[in-house]
C-alpha positions as CSV (number, residue, x, y, z in Angstrom):
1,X,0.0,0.0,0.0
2,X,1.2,3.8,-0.7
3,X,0.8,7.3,0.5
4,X,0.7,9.5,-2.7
5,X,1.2,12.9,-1.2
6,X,1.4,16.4,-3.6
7,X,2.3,19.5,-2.3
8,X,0.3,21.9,-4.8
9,X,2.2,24.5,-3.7
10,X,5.3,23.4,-5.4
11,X,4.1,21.7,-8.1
12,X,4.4,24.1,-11.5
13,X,2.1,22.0,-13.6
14,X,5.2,20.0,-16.1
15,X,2.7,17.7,-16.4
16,X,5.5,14.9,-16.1
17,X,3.4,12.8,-13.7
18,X,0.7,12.6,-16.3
19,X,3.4,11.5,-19.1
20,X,4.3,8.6,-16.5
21,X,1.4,7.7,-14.6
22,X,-2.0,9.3,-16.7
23,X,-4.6,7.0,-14.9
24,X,-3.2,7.9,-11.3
25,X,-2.4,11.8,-11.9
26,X,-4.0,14.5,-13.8
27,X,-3.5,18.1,-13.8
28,X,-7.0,20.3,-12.6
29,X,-7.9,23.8,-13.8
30,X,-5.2,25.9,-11.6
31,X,-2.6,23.0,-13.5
32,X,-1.9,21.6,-10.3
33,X,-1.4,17.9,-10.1
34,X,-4.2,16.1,-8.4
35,X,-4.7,12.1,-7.6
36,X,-7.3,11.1,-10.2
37,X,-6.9,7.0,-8.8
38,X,-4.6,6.6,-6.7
39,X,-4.7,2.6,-8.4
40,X,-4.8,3.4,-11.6
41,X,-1.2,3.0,-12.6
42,X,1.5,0.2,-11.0
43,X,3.0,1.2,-8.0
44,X,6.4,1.2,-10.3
45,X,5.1,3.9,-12.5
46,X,3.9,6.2,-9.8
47,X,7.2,6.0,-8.5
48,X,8.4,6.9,-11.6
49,X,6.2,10.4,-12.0
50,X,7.2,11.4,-8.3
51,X,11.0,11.1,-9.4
52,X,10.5,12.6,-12.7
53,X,8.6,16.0,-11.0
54,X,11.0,18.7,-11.6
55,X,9.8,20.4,-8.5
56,X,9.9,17.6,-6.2
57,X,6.3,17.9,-5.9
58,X,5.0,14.4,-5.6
59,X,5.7,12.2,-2.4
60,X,5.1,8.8,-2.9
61,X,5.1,6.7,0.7
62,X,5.1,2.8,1.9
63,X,2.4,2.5,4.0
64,X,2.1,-0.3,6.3
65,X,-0.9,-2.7,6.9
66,X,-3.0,-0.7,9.5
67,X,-1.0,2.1,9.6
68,X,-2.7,5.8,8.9
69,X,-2.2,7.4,5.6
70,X,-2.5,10.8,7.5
71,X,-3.6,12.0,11.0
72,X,-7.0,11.0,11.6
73,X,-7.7,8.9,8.4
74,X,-7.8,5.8,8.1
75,X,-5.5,3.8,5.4
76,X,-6.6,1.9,3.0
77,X,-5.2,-0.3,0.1
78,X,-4.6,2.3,-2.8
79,X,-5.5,5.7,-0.7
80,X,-3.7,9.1,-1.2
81,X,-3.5,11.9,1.0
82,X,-3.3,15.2,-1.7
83,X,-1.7,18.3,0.0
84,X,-3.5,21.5,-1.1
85,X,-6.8,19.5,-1.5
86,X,-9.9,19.5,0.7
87,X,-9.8,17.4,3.8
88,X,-10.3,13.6,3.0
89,X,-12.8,11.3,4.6
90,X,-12.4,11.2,8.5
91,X,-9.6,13.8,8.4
92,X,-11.1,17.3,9.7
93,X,-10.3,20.6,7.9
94,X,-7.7,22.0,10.1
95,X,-6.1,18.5,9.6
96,X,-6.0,19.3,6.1
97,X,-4.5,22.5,6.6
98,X,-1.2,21.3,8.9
99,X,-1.1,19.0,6.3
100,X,-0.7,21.7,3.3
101,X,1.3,23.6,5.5
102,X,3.7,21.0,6.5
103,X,6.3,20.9,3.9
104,X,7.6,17.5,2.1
105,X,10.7,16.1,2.2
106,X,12.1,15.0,-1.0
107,X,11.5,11.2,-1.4
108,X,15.1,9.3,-1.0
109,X,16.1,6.9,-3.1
110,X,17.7,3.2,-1.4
């Protein structure tokens, strides 16, 4: 299971992570990267749009069996938590907002 997590305040709309992944990404009217399905593409190619974002936009996390995708929500095979979107189910507005507000670290590579 993974965390896909965008910080829409980084991303600059390259559109890369729709080149590599177009059923799990799209870019909405502000051309902002959003999580369309977070299943649509194989984990290997959503990988590959978060390391091919030239802005480091796109986080993409292991998340473990029972473990929460974000604070107060709880995880679920193929859920994303989207910075800069609207709070997701069980996760309360002001959640949302640390969230946004809370910058990303770059993913590492092994």
């Amino acid at each position: 299971m993974i965390r896909i997590i965008i910080d829409a305040d980084r991303c600059v709309g390259s559109g890369n992570c729709v080149f590599w992944a177009p059923h799990t990404f799209d870019l909405d009217d502000d051309a902002k990267s959003v999580v369309v399905d977070p299943s649509g593409d194989g984990e290997d190619r959503i990988r590959v749009a978060a390391d091919g974002c030239p802005a480091g936009a796109i986080t993409v996390e292991s998340v473990a069996a029972g473990e929460s995708a974000t604070a107060g929500e709880s995880a679920t095979a193929g859920e994303s938590a989207t910075a800069g979107e609207s709070a997701t189910a069980g996760e309360s507005a002001e959640s949302a907002e640390t969230r946004k507000a809370t910058p990303t670290p770059a993913p590492v590579e092994d």
